[in-house]
VEXKEZA-442578 format. One record per residue (C-alpha): chain; z, y, x. Coordinates in pm, 1 decimal. Each point is the difference from the previous one (the first is absolute). Layout:
N
SITE   c          Z          Y          X
SITE   A          Z          Y          X
...
END
This chain:
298
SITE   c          Z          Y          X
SITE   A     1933.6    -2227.8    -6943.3
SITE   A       39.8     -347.1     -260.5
SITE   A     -298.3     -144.1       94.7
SITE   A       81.0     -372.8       57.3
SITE   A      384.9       92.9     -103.3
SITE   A      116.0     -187.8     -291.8
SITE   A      226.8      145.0     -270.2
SITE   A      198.0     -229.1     -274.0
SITE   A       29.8      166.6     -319.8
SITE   A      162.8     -103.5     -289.0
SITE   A      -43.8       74.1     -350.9
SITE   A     -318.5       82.8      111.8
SITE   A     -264.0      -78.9     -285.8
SITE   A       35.2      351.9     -158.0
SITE   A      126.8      362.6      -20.4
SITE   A      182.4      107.1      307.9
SITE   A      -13.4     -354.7      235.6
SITE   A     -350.6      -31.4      -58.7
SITE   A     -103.2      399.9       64.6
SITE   A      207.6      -26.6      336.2
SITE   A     -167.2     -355.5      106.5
SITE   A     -353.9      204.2      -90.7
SITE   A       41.7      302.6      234.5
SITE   A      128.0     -238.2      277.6
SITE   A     -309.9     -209.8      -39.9
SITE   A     -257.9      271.6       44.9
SITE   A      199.6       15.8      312.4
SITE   A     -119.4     -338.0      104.6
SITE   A      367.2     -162.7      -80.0
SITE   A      -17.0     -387.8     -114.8
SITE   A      228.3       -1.3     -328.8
SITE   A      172.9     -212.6     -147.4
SITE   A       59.8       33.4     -393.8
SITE   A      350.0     -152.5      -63.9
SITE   A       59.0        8.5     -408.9
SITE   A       61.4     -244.5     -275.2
SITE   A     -307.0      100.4     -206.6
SITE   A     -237.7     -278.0       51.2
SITE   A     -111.0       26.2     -377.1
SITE   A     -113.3      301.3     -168.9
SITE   A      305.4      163.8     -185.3
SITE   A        9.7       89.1     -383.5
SITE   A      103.5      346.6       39.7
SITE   A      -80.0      126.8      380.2
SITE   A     -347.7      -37.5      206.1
SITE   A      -56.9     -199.0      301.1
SITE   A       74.1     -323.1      202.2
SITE   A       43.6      -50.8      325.3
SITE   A     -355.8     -165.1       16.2
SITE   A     -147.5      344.9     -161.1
SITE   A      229.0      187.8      226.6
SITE   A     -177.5     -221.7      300.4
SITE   A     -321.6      102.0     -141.1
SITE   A       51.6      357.7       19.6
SITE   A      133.9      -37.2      371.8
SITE   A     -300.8     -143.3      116.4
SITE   A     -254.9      206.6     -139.7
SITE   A      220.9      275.1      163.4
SITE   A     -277.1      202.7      318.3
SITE   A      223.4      -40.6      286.5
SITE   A        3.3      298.3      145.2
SITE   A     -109.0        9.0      431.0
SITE   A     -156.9     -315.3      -48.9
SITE   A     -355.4      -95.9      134.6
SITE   A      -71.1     -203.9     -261.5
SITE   A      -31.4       11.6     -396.3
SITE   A      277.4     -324.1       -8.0
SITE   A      285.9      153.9     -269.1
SITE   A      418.6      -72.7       13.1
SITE   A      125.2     -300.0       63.0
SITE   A      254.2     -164.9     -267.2
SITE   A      203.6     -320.8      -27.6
SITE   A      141.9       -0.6     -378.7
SITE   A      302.0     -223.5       -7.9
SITE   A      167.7      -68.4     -307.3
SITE   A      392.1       69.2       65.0
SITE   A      312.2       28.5     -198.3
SITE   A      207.8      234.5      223.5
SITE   A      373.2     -157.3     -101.1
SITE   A     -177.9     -366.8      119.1
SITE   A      106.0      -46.7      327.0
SITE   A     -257.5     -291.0       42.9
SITE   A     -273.9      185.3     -167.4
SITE   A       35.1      349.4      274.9
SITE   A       31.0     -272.9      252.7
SITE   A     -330.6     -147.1      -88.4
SITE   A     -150.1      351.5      -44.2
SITE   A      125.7      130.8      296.1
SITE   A     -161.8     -392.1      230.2
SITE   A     -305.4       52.3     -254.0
SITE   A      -46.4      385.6      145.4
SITE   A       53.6     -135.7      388.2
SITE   A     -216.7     -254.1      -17.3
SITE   A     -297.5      189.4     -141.8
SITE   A       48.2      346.1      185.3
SITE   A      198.4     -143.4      332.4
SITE   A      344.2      241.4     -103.3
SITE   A      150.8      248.7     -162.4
SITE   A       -4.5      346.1      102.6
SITE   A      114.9      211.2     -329.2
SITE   A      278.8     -131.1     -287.2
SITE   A      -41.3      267.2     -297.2
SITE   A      278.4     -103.1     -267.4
SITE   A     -135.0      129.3     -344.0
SITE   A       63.5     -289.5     -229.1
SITE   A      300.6      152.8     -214.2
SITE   A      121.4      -68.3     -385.5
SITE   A      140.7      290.9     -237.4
SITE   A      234.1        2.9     -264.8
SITE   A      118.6      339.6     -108.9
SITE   A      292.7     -128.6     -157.8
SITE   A      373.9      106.0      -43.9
SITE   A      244.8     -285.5       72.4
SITE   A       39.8     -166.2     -307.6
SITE   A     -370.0       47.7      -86.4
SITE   A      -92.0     -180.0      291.3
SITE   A       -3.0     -422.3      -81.8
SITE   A       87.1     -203.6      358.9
SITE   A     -332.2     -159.8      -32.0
SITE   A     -158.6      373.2      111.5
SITE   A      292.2       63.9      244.7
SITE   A      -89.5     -300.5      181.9
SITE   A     -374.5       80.3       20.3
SITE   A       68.1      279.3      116.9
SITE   A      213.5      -74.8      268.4
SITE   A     -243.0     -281.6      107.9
SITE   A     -290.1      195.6      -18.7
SITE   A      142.9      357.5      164.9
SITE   A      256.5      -97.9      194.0
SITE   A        6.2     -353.3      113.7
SITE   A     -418.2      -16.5       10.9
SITE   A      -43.7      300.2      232.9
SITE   A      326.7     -238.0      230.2
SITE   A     -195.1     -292.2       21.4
SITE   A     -384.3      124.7       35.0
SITE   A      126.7      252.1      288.0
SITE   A      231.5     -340.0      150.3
SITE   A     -327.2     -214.9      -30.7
SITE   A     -167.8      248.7      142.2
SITE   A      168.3      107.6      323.0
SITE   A      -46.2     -273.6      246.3
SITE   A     -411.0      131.6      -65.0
SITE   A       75.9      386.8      -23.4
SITE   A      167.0      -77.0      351.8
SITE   A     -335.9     -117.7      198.7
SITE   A     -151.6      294.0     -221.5
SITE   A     -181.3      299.4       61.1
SITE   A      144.8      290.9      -58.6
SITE   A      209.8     -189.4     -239.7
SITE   A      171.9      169.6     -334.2
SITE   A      141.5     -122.7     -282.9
SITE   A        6.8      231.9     -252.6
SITE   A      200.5       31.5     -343.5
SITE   A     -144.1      160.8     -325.7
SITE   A      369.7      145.7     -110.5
SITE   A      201.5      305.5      -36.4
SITE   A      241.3      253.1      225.6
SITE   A      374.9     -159.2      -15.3
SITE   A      107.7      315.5     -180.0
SITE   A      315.4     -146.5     -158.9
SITE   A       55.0      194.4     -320.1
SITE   A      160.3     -114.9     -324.7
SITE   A     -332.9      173.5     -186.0
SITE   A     -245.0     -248.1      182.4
SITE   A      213.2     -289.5     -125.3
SITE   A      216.9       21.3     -345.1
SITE   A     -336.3      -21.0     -198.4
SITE   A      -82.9     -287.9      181.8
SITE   A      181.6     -135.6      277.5
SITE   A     -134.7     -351.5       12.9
SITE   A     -358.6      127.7       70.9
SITE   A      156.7      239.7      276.2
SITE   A      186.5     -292.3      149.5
SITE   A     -305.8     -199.7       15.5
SITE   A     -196.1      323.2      134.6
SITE   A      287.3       83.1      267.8
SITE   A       16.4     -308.1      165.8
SITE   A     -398.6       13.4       48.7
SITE   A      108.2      331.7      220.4
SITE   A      329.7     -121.6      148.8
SITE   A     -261.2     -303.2      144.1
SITE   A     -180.1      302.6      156.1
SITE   A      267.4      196.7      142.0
SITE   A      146.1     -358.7      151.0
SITE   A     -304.7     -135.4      130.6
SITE   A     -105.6      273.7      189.0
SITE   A      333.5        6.3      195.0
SITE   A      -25.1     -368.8       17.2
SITE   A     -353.2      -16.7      106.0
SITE   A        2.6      321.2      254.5
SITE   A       17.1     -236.8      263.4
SITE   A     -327.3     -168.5      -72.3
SITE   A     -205.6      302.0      -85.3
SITE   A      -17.7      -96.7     -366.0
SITE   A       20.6      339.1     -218.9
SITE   A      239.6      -28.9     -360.4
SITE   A      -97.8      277.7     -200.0
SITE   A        5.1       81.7     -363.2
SITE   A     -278.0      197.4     -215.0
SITE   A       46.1      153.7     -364.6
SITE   A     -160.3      205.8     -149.5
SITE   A       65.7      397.1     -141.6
SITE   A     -124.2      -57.8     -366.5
SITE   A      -99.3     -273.2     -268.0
SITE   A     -305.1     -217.1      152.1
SITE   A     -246.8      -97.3     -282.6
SITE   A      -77.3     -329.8      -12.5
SITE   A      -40.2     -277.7     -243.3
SITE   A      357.4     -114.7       19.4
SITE   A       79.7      357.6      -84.2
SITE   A     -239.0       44.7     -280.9
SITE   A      180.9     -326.3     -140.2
SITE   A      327.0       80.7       40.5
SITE   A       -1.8      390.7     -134.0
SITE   A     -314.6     -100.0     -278.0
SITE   A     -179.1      236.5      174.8
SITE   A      242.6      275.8       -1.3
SITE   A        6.4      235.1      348.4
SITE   A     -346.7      -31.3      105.8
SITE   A      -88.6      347.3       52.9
SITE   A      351.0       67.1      210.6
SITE   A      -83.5     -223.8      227.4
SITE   A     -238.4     -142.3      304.5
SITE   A     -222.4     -287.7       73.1
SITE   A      175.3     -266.1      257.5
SITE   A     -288.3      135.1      280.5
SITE   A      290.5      200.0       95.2
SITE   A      207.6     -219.6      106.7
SITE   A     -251.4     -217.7      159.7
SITE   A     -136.4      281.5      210.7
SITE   A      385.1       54.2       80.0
SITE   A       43.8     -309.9       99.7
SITE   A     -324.3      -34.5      227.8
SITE   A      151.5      304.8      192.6
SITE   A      358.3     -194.5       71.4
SITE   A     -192.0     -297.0       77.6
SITE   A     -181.9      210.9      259.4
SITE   A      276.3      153.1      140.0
SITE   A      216.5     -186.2      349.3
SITE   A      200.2     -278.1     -155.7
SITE   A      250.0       77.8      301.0
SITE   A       49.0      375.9      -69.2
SITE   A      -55.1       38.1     -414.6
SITE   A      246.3     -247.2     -126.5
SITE   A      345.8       30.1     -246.1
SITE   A     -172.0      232.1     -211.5
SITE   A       35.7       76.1     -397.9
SITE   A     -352.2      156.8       -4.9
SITE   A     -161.1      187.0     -308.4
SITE   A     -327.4      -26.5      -60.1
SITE   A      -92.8      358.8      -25.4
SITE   A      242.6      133.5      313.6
SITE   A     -244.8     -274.8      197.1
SITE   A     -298.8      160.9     -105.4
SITE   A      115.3      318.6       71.1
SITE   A       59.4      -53.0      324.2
SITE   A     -327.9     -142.5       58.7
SITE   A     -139.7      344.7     -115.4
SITE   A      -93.0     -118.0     -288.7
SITE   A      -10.2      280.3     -291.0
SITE   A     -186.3      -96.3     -294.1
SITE   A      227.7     -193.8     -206.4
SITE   A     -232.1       47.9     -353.7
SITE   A     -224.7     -275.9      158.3
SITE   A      261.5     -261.9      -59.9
SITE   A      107.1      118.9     -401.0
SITE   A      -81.1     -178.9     -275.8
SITE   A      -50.5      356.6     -183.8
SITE   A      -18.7      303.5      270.1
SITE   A      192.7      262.0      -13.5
SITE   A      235.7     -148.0     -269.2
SITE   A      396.5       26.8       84.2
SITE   A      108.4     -293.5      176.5
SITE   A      269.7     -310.5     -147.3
SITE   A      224.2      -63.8      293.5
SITE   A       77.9     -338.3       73.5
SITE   A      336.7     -167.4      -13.7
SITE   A      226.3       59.0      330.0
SITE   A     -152.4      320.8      110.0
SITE   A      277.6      313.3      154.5
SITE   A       48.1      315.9     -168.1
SITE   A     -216.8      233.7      140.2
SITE   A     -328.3     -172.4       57.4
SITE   A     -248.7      192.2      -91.2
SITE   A      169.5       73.0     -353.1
SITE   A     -277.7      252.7      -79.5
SITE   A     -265.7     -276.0      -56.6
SITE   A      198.5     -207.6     -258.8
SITE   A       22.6       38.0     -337.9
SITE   A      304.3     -127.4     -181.4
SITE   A     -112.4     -267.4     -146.7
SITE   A      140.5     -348.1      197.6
SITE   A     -170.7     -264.0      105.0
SITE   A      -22.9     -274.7     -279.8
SITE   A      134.2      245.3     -265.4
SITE   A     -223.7       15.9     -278.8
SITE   A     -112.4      316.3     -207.0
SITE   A      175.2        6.7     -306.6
END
């Protein structure tokens, strides 16, 4: 299904970007890791070069041979319009195109308005908003001669309530216009088979980012980021001409690919669940626990 396929992922050298890049690579898909992380970090794991490592020692799955992924790690600041253009001739010229666009990279400040310095707005903004713009325009005239072509945006439902942005409507901004590029896009890019979708998931996904920002708080209420990535490997497997314009949830995917045991994917099984920000009333409220996601325990 993504053998020979290439898919551009950005903020790809950990947590949920590199877990989706892994499952599409035992698929036989050529990846290419789009993040700023050339260096190791002083608080979070992984590069894009270790991130590259872990591709390629990845068994691709229906092939005849014992060859692993295939990965391109391209050091990219998403806001730099020179720097996605040179990602996105550096990915063409070593895999021939560009099949899949998965927007991940995204900044967070939870932060009322006058907590909230412009410095952060503005990363936000370039990061969120104006990154996923420019890495989906860079991207198009490729995702056009594409197969199967989808661009897909890791970014909430457009539920506009005054809850998801009073406590901090800067981040949701920056969050929204991630989705608002999905819901346009796919109208947009109908005509040229090119599927705009948008994932997020149910609950809190673990990862290092996560561990940083809540000093380790939430753990055991929520799930490892091979949820999302097996969420996205069914989208990215479904008709880009028929499965497009949709706010998808990781778990309602899942579901409808009969899939049942959800314990696999917690960080502590059968421990009530932290929703995630942006989530409806209603969604399977008898998994959560109260506790919010980023709130600490007093």
């Amino acid at each position: 299904m993504f053998a020979g396929r290439t898919a551009l992922i950005t903020s790809a050298s950990r947590g949920i970007g590199k877990e989706i890049g892994l499952r599409l690579a035992k698929d036989g898909a050529n990846i290419v890791i789009a993040a700023k992380t050339a260096t190791p970090h002083a608080k979070l794991p992984g590069t894009i070069y270790t991130a590259a490592e872990e591709i390629e020692k990845v068994v691709v799955h229906f092939s005849d041979t014992t060859a692993g992924g295939k990965a391109l790690p391209v050091v990219v600041d998403v806001g730099d319009e020179a720097a996605v253009q040179n990602c996105v001739d550096a990915a063409v010229k070593r895999f021939g195109g560009i099949d899949i666009l998965i927007n991940n990279a995204s900044a967070i400040s939870l932060t009322g308005t006058l907590d909230t310095d412009m410095k952060r707005y503005d990363l936000m903004h370039s990061i969120n908003t104006r990154g996923t713009f420019l890495m989906s325009k860079a991207c198009i005239p490729y995702l056009k001669e594409g197969k199967n072509p989808h661009i897909l945006n890791i970014s909430p439902p457009l539920l506009m309530e005054t809850r998801w942005f009073a406590p901090h409507v800067a981040y949701t901004m920056a969050k929204f216009g991630m989705s608002m590029c999905a819901l346009g896009m796919h109208e947009e890019l109908r005509p040229h088979g090119i599927a705009g979708n948008a994932l997020w998931p149910l609950t809190s996904i673990w990862t290092s980012a996560m561990d940083m920002l809540t000093q380790g708080e939430g753990a055991a209420g929520s799930r490892s980021p091979k949820i999302m990535a097996d969420a996205a490997y069914a989208i990215l497997r479904k008709d880009s001409t028929e499965y497009t314009g949709n706010f998808a949830i990781d778990e309602e995917v899942l579901r409808a690919e009969s899939v049942t045991d959800f314990d696999q994917y917690a960080i502590v099984p059968n421990a009530p669940l932290i929703p995630d920000f942006f989530i409806r009333d209603g969604a399977y409220n008898n998994q959560f626990s109260t506790k919010k996601k980023g709130e600490k325990t007093n």
